[in-house]
PAVOKOL-987208 format. One record per atom (N, C-alpha, C, O, CB): y, z, x. Coordinates in steps of 0.2 Angstrom, whole numbers, plus 5000, padded with zeros to 4 digits. Atoms other than C-alpha are relative to their C-alpha. Glycine has a CB too. Layout:
# PAVOKOL-987208
YZX ...
This chain:
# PAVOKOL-987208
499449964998 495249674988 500549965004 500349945009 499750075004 499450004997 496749624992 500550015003 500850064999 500249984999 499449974997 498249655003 500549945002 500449905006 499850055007 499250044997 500049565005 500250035006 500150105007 500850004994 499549954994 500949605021 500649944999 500649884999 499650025010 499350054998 502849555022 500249944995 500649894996 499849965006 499850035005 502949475005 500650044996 500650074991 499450004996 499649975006 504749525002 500350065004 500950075006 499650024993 499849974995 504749665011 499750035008 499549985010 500050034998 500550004994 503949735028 499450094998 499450155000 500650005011 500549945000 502649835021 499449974997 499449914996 500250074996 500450025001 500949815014 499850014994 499950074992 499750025004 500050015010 500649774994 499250034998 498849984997 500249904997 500849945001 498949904991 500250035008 500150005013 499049944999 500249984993 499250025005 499750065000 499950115003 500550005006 500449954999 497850125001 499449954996 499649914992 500150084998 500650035003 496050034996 499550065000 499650115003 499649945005 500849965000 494250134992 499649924997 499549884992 500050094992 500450065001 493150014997 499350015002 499250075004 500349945004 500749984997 491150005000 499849975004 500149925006 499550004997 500650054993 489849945014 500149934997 500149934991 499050014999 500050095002 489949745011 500749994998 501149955001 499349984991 499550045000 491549735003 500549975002 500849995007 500250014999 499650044996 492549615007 500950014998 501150014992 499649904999 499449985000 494549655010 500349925003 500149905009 500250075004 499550064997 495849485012 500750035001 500950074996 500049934993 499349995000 497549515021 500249935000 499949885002 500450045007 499550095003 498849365014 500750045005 500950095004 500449994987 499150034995 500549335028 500349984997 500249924995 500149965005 499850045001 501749315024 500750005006 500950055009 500049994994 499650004995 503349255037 500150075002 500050114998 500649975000 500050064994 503749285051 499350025004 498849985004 500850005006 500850014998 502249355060 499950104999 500250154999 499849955011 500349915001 501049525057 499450015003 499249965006 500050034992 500549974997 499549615061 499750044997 500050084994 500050035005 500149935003 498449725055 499550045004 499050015005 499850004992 500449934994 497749895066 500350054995 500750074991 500550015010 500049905004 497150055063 500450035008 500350015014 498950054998 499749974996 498250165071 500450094998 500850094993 500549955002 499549935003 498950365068 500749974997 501049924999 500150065008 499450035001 500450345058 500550025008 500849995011 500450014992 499549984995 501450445072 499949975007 500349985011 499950075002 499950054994 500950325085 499649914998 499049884997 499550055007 500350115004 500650115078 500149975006 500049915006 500749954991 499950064996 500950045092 499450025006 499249985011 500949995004 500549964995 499450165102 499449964999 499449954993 500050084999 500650015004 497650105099 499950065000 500050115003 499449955003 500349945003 496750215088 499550045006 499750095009 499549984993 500349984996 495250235100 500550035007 500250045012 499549955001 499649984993 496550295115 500350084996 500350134999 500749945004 499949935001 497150445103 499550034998 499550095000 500450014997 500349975002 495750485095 499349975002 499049924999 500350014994 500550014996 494150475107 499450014996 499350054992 500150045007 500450035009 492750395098 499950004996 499550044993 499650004998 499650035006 493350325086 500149945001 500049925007 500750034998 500350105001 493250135081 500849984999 501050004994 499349974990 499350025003 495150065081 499649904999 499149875000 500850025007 500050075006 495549885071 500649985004 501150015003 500050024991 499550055003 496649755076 499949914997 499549875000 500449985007 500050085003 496649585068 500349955005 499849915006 500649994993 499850064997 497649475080 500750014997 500950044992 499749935000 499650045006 499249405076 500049954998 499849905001 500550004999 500250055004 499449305065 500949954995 501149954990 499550054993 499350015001 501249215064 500149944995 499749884996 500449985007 500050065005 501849105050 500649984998 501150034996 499650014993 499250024997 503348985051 500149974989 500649944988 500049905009 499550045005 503548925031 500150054995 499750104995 499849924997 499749935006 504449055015 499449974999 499349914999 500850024994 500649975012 502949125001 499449955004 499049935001 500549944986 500850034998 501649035012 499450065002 499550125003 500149945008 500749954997 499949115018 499750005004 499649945004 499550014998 500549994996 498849145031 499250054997 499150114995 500350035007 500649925002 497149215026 499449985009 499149925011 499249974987 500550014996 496049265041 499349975000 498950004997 499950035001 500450035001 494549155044 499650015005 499049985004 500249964999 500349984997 493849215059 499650075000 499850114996 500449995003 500549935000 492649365061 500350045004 500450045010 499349995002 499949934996 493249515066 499250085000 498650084999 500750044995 500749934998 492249695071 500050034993 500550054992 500250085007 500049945003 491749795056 500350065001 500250105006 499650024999 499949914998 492649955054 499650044996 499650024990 500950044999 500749965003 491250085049 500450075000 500850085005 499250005005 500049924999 491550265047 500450034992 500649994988 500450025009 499649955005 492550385034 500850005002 501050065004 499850065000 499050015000 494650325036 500250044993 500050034988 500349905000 499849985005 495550435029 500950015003 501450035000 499550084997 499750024997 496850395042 500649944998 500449894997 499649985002 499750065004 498450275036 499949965006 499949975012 500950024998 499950064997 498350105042 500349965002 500249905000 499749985000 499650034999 499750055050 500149935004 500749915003 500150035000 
């Protein structure tokens, strides 16, 4: 599974997945810099866990990239998000 962010425009290129336990999801960057968190759409800049009290929120980091149509693919380990999202991920 893949996802573009910011290829072109500032949104996300698959922005819905149905994915399983194990699978693995790649976000591709592209300029100038992005992120990806789970967050209510009416509030993206809130963490998830602060509106919605236990509940698992998601940020990636950012991840800033200086050259056109280049990539970043994450390489570090992040937390698993576990549970039933049915949630947009903005």
């Amino acid at each position: 599974h893949t996802v573009t962010v910011g290829k072109g425009t500032h949104q996300f290129v698959r922005d819905a997945l149905t994915v399983s336990a194990g699978d693995m999801v790649t976000f591709e960057f592209f300029p100038l810099v992005h992120f990806v968190v789970r967050a209510q759409y009416s509030y993206p800049y809130i963490p998830y866990e602060n509106i919605v009290p236990g509940q698992a929120g998601f940020f990636s980091g950012l991840f800033p990239v200086s050259e056109i149509f280049s990539n970043v693919r994450i390489n570090r380990p992040v937390e698993p998000i576990r549970g039933n999202f049915v949630d947009v991920i903005a």
